[in-house]
C-alpha positions in Angstrom: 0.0 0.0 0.0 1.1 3.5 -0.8 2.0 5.7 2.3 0.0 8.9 2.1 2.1 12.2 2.9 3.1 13.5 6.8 -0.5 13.6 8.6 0.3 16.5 9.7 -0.3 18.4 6.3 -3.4 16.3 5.7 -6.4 18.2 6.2 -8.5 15.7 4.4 -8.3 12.9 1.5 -11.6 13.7 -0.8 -12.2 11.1 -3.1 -13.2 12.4 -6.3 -14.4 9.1 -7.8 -17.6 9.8 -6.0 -18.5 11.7 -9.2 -15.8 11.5 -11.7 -15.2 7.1 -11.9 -16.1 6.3 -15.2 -19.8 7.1 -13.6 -21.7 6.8 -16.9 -26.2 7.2 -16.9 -28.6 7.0 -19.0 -32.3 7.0 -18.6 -33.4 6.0 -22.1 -35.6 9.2 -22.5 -36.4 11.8 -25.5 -32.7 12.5 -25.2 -31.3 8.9 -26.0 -27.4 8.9 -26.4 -27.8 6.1 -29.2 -23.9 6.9 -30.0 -22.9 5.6 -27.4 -24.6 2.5 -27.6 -23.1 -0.1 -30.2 -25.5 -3.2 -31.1 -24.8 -6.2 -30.1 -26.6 -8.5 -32.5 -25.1 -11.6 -33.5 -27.6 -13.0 -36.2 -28.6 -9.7 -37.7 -28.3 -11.1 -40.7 -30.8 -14.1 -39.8 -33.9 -12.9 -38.0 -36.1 -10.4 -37.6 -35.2 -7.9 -35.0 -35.6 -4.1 -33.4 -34.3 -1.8 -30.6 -36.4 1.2 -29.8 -37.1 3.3 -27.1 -40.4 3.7 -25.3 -41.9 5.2 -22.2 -37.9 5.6 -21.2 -37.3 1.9 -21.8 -35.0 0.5 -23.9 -36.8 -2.5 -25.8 -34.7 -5.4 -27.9 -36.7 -7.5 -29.7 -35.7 -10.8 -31.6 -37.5 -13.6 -34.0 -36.7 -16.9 -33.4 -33.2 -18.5 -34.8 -33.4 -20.0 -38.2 -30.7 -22.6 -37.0 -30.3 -23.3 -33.7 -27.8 -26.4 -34.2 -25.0 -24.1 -36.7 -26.0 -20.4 -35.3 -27.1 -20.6 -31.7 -30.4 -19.3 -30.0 -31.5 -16.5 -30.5 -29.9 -13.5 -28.7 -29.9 -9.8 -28.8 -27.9 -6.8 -26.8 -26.1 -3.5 -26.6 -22.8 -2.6 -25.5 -22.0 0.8 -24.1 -19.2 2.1 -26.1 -17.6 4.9 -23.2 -18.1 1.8 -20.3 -14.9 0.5 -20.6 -14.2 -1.2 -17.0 -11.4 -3.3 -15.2 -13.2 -2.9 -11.7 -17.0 -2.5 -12.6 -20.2 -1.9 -11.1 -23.3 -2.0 -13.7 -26.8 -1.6 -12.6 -30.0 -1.5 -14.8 -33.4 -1.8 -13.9 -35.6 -4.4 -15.6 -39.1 -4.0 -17.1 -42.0 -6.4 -16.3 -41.3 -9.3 -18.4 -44.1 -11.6 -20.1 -43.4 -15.0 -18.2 -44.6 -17.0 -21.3 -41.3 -16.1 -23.3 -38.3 -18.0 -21.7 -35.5 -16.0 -21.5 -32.2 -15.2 -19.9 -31.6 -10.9 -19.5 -28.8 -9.2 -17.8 -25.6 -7.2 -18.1 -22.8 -7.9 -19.8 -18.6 -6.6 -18.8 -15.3 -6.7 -19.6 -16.8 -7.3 -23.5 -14.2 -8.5 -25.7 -14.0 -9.4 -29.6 -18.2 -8.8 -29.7 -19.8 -10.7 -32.6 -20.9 -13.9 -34.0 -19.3 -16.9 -32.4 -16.8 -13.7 -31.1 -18.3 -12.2 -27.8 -16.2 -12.9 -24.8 -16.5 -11.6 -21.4 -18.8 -11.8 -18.4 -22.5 -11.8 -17.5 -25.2 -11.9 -15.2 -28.3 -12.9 -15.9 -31.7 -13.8 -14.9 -33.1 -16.5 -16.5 -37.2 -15.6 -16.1 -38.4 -19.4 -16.7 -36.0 -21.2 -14.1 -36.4 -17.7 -11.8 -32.7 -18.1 -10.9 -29.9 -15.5 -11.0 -26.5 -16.4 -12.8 -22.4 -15.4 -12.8 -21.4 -16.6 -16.0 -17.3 -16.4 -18.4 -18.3 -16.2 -21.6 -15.8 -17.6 -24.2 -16.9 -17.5 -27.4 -20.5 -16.9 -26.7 -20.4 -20.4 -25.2 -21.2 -19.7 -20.9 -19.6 -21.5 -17.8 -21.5 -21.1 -14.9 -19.5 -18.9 -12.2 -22.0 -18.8 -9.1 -26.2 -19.5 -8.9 -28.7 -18.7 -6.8 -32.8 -19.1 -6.9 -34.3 -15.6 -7.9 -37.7 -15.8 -8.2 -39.4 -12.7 -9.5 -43.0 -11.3 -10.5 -43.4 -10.8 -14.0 -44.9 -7.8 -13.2 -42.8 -5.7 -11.0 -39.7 -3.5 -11.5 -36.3 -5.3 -10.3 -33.1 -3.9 -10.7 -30.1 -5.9 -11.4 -26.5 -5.0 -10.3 -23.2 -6.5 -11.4 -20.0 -5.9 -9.5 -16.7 -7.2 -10.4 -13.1 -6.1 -8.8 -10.0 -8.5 -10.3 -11.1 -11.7 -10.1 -14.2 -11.4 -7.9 -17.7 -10.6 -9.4 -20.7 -10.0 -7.6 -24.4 -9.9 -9.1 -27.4 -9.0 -6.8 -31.3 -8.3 -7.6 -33.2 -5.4 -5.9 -36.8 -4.8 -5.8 -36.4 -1.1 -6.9 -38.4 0.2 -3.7 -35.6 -1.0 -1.4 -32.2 -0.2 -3.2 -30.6 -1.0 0.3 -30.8 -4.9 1.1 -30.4 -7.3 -2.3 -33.4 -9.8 -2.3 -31.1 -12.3 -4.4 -27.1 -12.3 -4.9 -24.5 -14.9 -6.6 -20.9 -15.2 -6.5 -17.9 -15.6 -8.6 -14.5 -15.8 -9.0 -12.5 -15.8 -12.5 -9.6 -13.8 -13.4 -9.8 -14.7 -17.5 -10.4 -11.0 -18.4 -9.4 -8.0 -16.9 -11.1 -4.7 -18.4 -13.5 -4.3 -21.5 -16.7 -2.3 -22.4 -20.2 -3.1 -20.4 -23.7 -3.7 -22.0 -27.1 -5.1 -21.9 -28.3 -8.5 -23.3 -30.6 -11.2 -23.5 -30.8 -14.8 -24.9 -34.0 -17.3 -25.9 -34.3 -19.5 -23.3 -35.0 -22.2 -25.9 -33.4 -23.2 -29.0 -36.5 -21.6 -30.7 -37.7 -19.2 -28.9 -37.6 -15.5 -29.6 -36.7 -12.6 -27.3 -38.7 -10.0 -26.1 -37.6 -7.9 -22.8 -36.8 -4.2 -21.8 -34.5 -2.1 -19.3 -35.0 1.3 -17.8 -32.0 3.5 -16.1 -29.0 2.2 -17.0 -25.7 3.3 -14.4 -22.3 2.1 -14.5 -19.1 3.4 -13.1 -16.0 1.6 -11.3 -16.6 1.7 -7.4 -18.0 -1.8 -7.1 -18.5 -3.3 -4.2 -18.2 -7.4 -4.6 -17.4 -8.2 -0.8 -20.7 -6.2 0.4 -19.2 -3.9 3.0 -20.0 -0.6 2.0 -16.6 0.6 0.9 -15.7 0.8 -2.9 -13.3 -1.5 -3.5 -10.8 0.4 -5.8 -10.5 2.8 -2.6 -10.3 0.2 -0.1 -7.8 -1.3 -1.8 -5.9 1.4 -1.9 -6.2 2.6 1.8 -5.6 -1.1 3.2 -3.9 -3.0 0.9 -6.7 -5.3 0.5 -10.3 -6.1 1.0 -10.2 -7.9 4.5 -11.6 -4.8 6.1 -15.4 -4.1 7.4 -17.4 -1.1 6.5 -18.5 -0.6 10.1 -15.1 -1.3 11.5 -12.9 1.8 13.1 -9.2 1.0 11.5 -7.8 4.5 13.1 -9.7 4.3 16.4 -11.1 8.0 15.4 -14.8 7.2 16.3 -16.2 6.6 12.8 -16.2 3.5 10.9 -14.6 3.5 7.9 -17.3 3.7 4.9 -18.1 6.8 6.6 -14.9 7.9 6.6 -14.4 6.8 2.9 -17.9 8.7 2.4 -17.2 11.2 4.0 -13.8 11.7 2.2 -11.3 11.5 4.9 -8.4 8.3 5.8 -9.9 5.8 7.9 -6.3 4.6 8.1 -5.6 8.1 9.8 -6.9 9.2 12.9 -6.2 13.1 12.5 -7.6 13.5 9.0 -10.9 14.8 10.5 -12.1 18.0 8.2 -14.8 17.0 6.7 -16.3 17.5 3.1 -19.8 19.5 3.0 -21.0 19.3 -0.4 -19.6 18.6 -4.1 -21.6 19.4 -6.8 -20.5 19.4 -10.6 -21.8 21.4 -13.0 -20.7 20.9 -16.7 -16.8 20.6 -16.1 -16.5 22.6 -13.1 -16.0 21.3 -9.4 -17.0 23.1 -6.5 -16.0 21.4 -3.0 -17.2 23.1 0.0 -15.5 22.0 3.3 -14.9 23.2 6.9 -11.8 24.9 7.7 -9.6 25.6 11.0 -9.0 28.8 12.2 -5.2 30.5 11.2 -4.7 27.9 8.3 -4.4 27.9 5.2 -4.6 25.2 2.3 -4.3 24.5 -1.1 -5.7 21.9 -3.8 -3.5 18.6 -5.0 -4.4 15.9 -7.6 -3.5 12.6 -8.1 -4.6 9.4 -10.4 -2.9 6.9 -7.8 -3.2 8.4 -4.1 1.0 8.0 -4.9 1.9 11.4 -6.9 0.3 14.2 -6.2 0.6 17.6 -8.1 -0.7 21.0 -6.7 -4.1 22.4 -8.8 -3.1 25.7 -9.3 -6.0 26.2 -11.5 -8.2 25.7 -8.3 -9.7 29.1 -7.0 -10.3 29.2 -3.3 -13.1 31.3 -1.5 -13.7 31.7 1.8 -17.8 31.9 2.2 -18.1 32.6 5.6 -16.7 31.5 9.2 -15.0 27.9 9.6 -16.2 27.3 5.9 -14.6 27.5 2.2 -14.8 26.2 -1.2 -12.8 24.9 -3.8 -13.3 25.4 -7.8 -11.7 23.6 -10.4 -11.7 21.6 -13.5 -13.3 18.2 -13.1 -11.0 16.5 -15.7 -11.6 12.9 -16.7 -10.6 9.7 -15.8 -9.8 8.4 -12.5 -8.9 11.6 -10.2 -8.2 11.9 -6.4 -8.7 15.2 -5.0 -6.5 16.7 -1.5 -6.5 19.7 0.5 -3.4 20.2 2.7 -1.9 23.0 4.4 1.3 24.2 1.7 
């Protein structure tokens, strides 16, 4: 693990991957970012098929293959061009689903060499006939089972399915979308056969005839997953302990908060005196504006890093002072992966 600098010029470790990790949305409304989203249709040239968007879902549709035995079932997705993950976490909600059409739906990551008899990567799926959740390698388009578990849903409810995976763990976990906060399903899985590629949405006949017929509604992804359920991203706990034998709602520093707060809140949990806290963040366009509390006499300044390792000073970042004990950074939000400091110079 890296060694931050002296705690004593620490004032706080903000995390800018709360809004700058690859965080990529979309709610499939009137302003549909259809260049971003690549097809992923294998037998194009064999069936009948259509994508369209509706009522801010995204709908993919599919006939029935011609040849199961040489081409494969039927099967039908999208892959999101600007999603290109190593460490992932992709969630999309799913539309009620008509029960008589067997079917496997899901998210796809780490895509790699997409097309017929091509698509490699990983998946997790719900298969609607057998009401079970799956963590599957593909290779090939051919599947190997990772991790199971029974998910029985209601054709007629909203679910929202999310797929984690950091190195060679992968987590997948099904929500009913009016309690975000406890999974009603999860599987595991471990593989370490791919390590980054694209994410996307798919689905497959459950049958070697059947056709395909389902729809999703706000798509997220970014790469602060979270496969060992503790409330810390693991990226960032990684990075603070080396590893991810560490709980959430454990105090590391003895500071008396536990350390996803800490992490949420955008200070070390590995340090006890890095106690300044962050009040708000808020983004608008490419400009960053972070408000925090400061200490009377002192004074600070804005550093950047990609790897928590070197840091440079922002001396683009303007500094105001809005009123007693609190002040505000602006800068450039950038892209890519960026960790954000304020230390005393």
């Amino acid at each position: 693990m890296h060694s931050l600098v002296p705690q004593s010029l620490v004032s706080f470790l903000f995390l800018l991957p709360v809004v700058s990790y690859g965080q990529i949305s979309d709610d499939f409304n009137d302003d549909f970012d259809e260049e971003s989203w690549q097809n992923l249709n294998p037998l194009k040239d064999f069936v009948d098929w259509a994508y369209f968007i509706n009522d801010s879902t995204y709908r993919m549709i599919s006939g029935a293959s011609p040849d199961p035995d040489a081409l494969g079932q039927a099967r039908i997705g999208a892959m999101r061009k600007d999603a290109n993950y190593s460490a992932f976490r992709v969630g999309v909600d799913l539309a009620p689903f008509d029960p008589a059409i067997e079917q496997d739906v899901g998210v796809l990551a780490r895509i790699t060499s997409a097309g017929l008899g091509t698509t490699s990567g990983y998946a997790a799926t719900i298969d609607t006939d057998e009401s079970r959740i799956y963590i599957a390698r593909i290779d090939l388009e051919q599947p190997t089972v990772l991790g199971e578990a029974d998910s029985p849903l209601d054709p007629e409810k909203n679910y929202q399915l999310v797929f984690h995976g950091y190195e060679g763990r992968f987590l997948a976990e099904v929500f009913d979308v009016s309690n975000l906060t406890t999974p009603l399903f999860f599987a595991e899985g471990e593989d370490d056969t791919y390590q980054s590629g694209p994410a996307g949405l798919f689905g497959a006949a459950g049958q070697p005839d059947g056709n395909i017929n389902f729809a999703f509604y706000n798509y997220e992804s970014d790469d602060r997953p979270d496969v060992d359920q503790d409330g810390m991203p693991d990226p960032i706990e990684a990075t603070f302990f080396g590893n991810l034998d560490q709980l959430g709602d454990a105090d590391f520093d003895g500071d008396g908060r536990d350390n996803a707060q800490e992490i949420e809140d955008g200070t070390d949990p590995t340090a006890k005196d890095s106690s300044v806290k962050v009040i708000s963040v808020d983004v608008s366009g490419d400009r960053l504006s972070l408000q925090f509390r400061t200490l009377v006499g002192r004074n600070y300044q804005l550093e950047t890093s990609g790897d928590l390792t070197n840091w440079v000073v922002d001396t683009e970042a303007e500094f105001e002072e809005e009123e007693d004990g609190i002040a505000k950074f602006l800068t450039s939000r950038g892209s890519g992966r960026k960790f954000v400091r304020v230390v005393e110079p």
